[in-house]
N, C-alpha and C positions, 0 to 999 in steps of 0.2 A: 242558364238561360239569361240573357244580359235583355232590361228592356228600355229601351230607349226612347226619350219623346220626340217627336218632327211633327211641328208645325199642331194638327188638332188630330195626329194618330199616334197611337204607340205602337213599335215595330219589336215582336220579339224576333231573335234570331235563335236556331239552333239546329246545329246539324247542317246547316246549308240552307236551311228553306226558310223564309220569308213570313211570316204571319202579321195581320194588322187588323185592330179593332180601334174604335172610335174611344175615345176620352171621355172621362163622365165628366158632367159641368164643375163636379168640386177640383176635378185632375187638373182640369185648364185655368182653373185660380189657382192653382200651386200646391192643391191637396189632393191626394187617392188614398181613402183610406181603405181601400183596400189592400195594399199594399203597406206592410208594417218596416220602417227603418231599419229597426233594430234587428227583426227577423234577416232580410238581407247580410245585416252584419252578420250574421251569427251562420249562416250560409257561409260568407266567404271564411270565415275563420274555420269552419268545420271540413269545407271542401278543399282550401288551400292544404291544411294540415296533411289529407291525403297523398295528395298529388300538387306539392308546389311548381312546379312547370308549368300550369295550367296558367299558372298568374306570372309569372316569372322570368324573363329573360334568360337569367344567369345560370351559369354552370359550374359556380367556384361550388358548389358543395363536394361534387366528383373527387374524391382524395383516395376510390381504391385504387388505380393502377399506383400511388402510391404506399399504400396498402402491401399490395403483390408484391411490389419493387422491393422493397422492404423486409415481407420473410423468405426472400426469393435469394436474396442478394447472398455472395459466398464469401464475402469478407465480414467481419464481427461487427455488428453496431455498437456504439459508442451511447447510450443512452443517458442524457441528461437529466437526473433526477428532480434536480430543483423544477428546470424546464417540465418536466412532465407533470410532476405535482402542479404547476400554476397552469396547464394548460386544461387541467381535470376542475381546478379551481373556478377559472372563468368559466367553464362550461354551467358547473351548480349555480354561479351568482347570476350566470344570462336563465337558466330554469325556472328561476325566483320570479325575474321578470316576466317570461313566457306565461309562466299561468295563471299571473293576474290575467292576461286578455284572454286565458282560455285555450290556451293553446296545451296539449298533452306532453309532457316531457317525457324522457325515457327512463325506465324503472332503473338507477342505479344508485349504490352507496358511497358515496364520496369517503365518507371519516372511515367507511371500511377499506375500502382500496387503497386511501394513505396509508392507513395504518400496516397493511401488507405492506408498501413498499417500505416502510422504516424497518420490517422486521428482514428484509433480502440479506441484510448485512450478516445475519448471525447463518444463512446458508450460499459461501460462496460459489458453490462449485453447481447452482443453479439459476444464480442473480442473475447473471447475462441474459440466460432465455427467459426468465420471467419476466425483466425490464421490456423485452422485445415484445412478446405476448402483451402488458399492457400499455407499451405504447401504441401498439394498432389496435386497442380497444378504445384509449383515448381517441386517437384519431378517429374511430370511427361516432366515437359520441361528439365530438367537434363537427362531423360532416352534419349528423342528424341537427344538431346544435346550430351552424349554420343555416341549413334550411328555414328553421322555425325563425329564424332572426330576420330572413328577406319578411316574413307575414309580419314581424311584431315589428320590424324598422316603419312599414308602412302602414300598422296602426295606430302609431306613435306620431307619426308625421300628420296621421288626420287629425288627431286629437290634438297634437300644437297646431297647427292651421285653423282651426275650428277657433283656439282659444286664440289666436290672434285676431277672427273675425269679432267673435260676439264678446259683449259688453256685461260685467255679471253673469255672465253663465259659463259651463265649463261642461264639455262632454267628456265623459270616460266610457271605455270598454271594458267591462269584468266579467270575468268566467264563471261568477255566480247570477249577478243581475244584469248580463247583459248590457246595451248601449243604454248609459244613464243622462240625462241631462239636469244639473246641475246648477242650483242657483247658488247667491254671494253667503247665503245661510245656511248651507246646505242641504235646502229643502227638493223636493226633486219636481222637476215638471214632464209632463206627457209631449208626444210630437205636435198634437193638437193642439197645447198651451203656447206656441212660439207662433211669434207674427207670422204674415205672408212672407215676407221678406227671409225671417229666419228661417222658417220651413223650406223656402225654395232654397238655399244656401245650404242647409243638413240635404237637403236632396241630391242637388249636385256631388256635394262630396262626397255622399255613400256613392252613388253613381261611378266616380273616379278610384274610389276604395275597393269596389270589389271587381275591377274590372280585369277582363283575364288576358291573355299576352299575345295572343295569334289572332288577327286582323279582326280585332275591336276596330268601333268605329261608335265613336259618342257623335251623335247631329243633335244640337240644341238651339233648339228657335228664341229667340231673345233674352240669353240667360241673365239681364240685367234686369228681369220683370221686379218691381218691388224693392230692388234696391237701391243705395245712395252711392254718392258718384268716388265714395271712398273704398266702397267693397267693389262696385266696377272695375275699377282702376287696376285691381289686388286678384281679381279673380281666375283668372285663365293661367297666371304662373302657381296659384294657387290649387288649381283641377290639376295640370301637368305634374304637381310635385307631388299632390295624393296619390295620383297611379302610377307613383314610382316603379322602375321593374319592368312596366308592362309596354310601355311606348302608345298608347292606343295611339289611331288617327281621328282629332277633335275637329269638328267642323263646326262652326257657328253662323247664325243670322242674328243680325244685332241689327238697331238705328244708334248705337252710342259711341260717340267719338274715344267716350273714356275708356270703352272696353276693349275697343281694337287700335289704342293711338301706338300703342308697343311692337304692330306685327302689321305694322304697313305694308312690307314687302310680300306678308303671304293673303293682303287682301283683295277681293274679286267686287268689284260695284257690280251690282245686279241692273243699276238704273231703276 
């Protein structure tokens, strides 16, 4: 359920149908604490992991019909060991990464399955098919491997976005404590503890972060409330490059020349 602010309502969507309730006084100053940040995060990492389509454009994951092709084919594969080993390689050192943010890897043993393929040598007369057997198991932990990378390239991107907004502070995402935010001491602070300014800014972004890939539609009534005319300026290529993937369609209402001087051509004067 994607919720969205316009103007002094918020509109959930889901399923097709429409729902709208009134803003509490704190929502329309840039706080609902009914609504936790971090839980949202912890939503999109938990629901993408399922079903990354959901958020996702892309379809480079798709490697079985090359798969099929493969043990289908009636001429001998050639299987490149070095290649195969570095390809099982990348996949454990992108795993590393994946669960720092939480993301579930696939239960597999890297030092074991090398270790098979150094011993193929001492049995020739079934190295060929064994090679083949785990190249399509590679490949197939490369596709799962892919997937998880569309969720963590785009939690990556929020958390550099973020640290290029804020000044002394730094958010992370971890698979133990959740969205942290992060002072120059390491000390941590609540979403409560950030300006208006800064809270409205972590909003938007979660906003942009968990948004999912079939006709989003983010409408943001003056997303310049609270800010200075340098996070203006940065902001809207900023929203687009968090919900990498997904393309929403962003509509805004602004009075700021700063925020819309970049996208003249797609703006509408209301008068």
């Amino acid at each position: 359920m994607d919720r969205v602010i316009i103007g002094d309502e918020i509109f959930y969507s889901q399923s097709g149908q429409i729902l709208t309730s009134k803003v509490n006084k704190k929502a329309k100053r840039g706080r609902d604490p009914s609504v936790s940040l971090d839980k949202r995060v912890a939503e999109f990492v938990n629901s993408a992991q399922i079903n990354y389509r959901q958020f996702f454009s892309s379809t480079e994951p798709d490697l079985f019909p090359k798969i099929l092709e493969k043990l289908s084919g009636e001429a001998p594969i050639d299987i490149d060991v070095s290649k195969l080993k570095a390809q099982l390689r990348a996949v454990r050192d992108q795993d590393k990464l994946t669960e720092r943010l939480g993301l579930e890897s696939d239960r597999w043993d890297y030092k074991q399955i090398v270790s098979k393929i150094d011993l193929l040598d001492n049995h020739p007369e079934t190295k060929q098919h064994a090679l083949t057997v785990l190249s399509v198991y590679a490949e197939h932990l490369a596709s799962r491997a892919q997937e998880r990378k569309l969720v963590s390239d785009r939690i990556l991107t929020f958390e550099r976005l973020l640290s290029e907004f804020l000044t002394g502070k730094e958010v992370r995402i971890d698979s133990n404590s959740g969205m942290k935010i992060y002072t120059e001491n390491k000390g941590t602070l609540k979403e409560s503890d950030l300006s208006s300014g800064e809270y409205h800014l972590l909003y938007l972004m979660v906003s942009a972060l968990v948004t999912r890939q079939k006709g989003t539609i983010l409408a943001i009534d003056e997303p310049e409330m609270s800010m200075h005319i340098a996070w203006q300026r940065k902001l809207i290529p900023a929203l687009i490059e968090c919900a990498s993937g997904a393309e929403p369609l962003f509509i805004f209402a602004t009075h700021s020349p700063d925020l819309a001087s970049s996208y003249s051509d797609s703006m509408i004067d209301l008068g």
